[in-house]
C-alpha distance (Angstrom), angle and dihedral (degrees) to the residues before:
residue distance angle dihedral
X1 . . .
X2 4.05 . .
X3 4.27 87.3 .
X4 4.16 86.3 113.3
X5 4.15 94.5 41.3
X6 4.20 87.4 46.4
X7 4.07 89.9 57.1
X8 3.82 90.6 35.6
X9 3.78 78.6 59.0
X10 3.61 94.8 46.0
X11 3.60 98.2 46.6
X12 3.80 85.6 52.7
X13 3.79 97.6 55.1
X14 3.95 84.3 47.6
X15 3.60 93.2 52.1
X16 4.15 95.1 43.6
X17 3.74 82.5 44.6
X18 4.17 87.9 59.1
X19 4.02 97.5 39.4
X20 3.40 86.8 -112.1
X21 3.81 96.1 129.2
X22 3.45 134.8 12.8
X23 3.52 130.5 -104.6
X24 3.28 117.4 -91.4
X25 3.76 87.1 24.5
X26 4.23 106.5 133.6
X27 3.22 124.2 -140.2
X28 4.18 112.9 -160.3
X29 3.57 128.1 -142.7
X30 3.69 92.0 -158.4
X31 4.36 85.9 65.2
X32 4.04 80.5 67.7
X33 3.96 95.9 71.1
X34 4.23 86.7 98.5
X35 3.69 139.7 9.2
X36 3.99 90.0 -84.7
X37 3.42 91.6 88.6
X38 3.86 90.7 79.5
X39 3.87 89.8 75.9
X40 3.70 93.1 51.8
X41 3.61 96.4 64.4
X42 3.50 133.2 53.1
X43 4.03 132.0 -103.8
X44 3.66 127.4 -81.5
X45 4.08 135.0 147.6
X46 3.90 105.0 -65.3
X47 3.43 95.9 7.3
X48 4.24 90.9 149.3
X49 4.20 88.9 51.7
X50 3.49 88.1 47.5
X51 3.87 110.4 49.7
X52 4.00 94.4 39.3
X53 4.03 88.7 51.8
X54 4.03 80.7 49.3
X55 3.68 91.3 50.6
X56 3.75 87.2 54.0
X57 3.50 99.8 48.7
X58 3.98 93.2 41.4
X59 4.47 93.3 49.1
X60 4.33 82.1 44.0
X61 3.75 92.1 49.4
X62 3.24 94.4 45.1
X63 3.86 96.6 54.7
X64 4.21 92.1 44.5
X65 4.15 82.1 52.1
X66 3.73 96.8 43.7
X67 3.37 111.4 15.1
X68 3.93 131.3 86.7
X69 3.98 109.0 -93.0
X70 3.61 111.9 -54.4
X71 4.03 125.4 -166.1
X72 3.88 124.0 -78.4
X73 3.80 87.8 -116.2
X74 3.94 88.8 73.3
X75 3.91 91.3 45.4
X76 3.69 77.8 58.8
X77 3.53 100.4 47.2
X78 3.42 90.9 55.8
X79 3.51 88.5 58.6
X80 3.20 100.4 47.6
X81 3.92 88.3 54.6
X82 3.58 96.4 50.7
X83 3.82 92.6 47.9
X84 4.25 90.0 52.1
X85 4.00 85.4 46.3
X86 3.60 100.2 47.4
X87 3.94 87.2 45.8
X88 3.63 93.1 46.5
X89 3.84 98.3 41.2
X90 4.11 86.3 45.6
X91 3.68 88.4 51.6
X92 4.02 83.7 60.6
X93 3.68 88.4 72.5
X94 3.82 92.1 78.4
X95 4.47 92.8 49.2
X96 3.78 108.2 113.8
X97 4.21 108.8 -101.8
């Protein structure tokens, strides 16, 4: 499942978009295993929400990629999750620079 690499994506554009990072810069979805991954990015409006709900979605992709067959209601948690960060990051676009 690439759900956590699309919003890693997403929250890169957003964050080019702002002049918060560089181009080029790369943002990893590996860094979103834990927690620490909020000091390796930089600041923006609901930035705590944001990275644990990426955490989630990054530990639960990783066990429906790698894991032996889980349950459909985790294929739809996932889902879920990426459809409240994609709103949420999205929703970014109208935060003052």
């Amino acid at each position: 499942m690439h759900a956590s690499r699309a919003i890693i994506d997403l929250l890169s554009i957003y964050l080019l978009k702002k002049g918060k990072i560089s181009p080029g810069k790369q943002i990893n979805h590996r860094w979103f295993k834990s927690n620490k991954s909020i000091d390796k990015i930089p600041t923006f409006q609901n930035k705590n929400h944001i990275v644990s709900k990426i955490v989630e979605l990054e530990l639960l992709c990783e066990k429906l990629t790698y894991g032996s067959k889980r349950p459909e209601s985790e294929v739809k948690k996932a889902l879920e999750l990426f459809n409240e960060l994609e709103r949420n990051i999205r929703g970014l676009e109208n935060e003052t620079k």
